[in-house]
N, C-alpha and C positions, 0 to 999 in steps of 0.2 A: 608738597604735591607728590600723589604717586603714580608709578607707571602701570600700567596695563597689567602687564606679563607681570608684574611682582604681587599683583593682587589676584590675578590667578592660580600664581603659584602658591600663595600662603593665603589662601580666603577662610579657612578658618582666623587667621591673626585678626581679619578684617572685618568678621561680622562683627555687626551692630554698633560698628564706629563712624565717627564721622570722618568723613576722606574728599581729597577735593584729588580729580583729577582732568588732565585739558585732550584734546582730540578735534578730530573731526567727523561732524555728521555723516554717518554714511547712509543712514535711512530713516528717517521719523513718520508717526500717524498722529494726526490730533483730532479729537471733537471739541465740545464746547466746552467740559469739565477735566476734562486731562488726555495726557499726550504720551506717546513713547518715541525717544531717540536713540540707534542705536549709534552707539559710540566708539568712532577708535582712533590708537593712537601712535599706531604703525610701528610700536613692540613687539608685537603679536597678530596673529590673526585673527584672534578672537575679539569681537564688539563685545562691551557693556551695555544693558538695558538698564536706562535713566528713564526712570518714572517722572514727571512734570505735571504737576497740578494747576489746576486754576488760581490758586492760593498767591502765587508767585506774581510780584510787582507785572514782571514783564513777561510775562504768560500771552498776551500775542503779540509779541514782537520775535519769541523765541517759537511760536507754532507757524510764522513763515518764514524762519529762511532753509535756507536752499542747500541742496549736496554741495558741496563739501564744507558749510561753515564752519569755523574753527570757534572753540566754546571752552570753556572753562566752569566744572559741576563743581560744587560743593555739597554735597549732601551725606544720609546714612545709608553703608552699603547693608542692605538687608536680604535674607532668603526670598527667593522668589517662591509665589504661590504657582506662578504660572510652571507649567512643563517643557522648557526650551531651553531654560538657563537653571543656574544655582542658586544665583543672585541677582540683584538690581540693587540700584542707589536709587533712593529716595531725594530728589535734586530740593536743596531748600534754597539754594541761589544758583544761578547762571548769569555766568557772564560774554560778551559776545566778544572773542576777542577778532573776529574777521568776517564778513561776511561773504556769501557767494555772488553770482549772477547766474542767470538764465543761462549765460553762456559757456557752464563752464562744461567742457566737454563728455566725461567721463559721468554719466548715469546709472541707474542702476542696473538698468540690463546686462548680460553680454557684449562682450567688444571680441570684433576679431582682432586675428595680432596684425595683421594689414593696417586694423585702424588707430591700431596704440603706436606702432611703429610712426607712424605721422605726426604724434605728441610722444616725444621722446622723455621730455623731463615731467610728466605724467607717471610715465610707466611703469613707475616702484609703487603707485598706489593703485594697481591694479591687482589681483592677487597672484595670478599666476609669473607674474613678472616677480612679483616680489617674494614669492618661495623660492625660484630659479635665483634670485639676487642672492637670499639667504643662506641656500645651499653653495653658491661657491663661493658664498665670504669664510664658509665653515672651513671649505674644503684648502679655500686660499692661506686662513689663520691655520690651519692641521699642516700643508703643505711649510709653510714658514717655521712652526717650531720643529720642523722636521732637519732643518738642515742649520741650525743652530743647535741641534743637541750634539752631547758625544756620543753616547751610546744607542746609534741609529736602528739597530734591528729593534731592541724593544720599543722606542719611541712612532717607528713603522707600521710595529702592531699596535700601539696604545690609538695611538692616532688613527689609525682605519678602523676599530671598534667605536669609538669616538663618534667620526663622520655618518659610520655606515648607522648610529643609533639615532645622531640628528637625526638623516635622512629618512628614518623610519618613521619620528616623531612628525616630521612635517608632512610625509606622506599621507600619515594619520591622521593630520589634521584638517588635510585638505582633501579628507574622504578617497582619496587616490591608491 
């Protein structure tokens, strides 16, 4: 099984292979002949677009469930035709490993932080909570090997070029 972020970071390794990876729904459309899920797996910010065809045993069991279900793809990661992504996986199996309810909080819209603040252990699968997580797990790990080295001046500056290049990267990719 692989993660999100690893097949982001090396998607040339990835094309045209077959890859199983698990996550949760964060947004799907379906018609009658096939469906798009976008996928993630809280590596990354970035979803995977999992192409689903009608082809599949269980092709409507998997075009109703609901945000957040948890899923496991097997398919071939291929170039996307479309213009949003690079890639998609061609899903030849899903499997459901959790389902949702109506009720689960978190939709696709906008949330204020009023209303994420009220579902606390929600809040890392929200995006902007979970960049701010990201960013000072970076800065907490930068911070620590800071005062475990010996030689602190250089380790000061290696570490704040470090932080200050995440931070740039998440910035980026959270259009900010």
């Amino acid at each position: 099984m692989f993660l999100l972020k690893d097949i982001f970071a090396n998607e040339k390794d990835f094309i045209d292979k077959e890859v199983e990876v698990a996550g949760w729904i964060k947004n799907s459309r379906f018609n009658n002949n096939i469906g798009f899920i976008e996928l993630n797996d809280g590596t990354t910010f970035k979803s995977i677009q999992i192409v689903v065809e009608s082809k599949l045993d269980n092709f409507q069991a998997i075009s109703k469930l609901l945000l957040p279900s948890a899923i496991i793809v097997k398919g071939k990661l291929v170039k996307s035709p479309g213009g949003k992504q690079n890639f998609e996986i061609n899903a030849s199996e899903i499997v459901v490993e959790g389902e949702s309810t109506d009720k689960y909080p978190l939709q696709k819209k906008r949330h204020t932080f009023e209303f994420l603040r009220t579902i606390q252990h929600l809040r890392p699968r929200a995006n902007t909570f979970n960049a701010v997580f990201r960013v000072r797990s970076i800065l907490s790990y930068a911070l620590h090997k800071f005062f475990l080295k010996e030689d602190l001046s250089m380790h000061i500056h290696q570490s704040l070029q470090q932080v200050m290049q995440k931070v740039q990267e998440k910035c980026l990719e959270l259009q900010i």
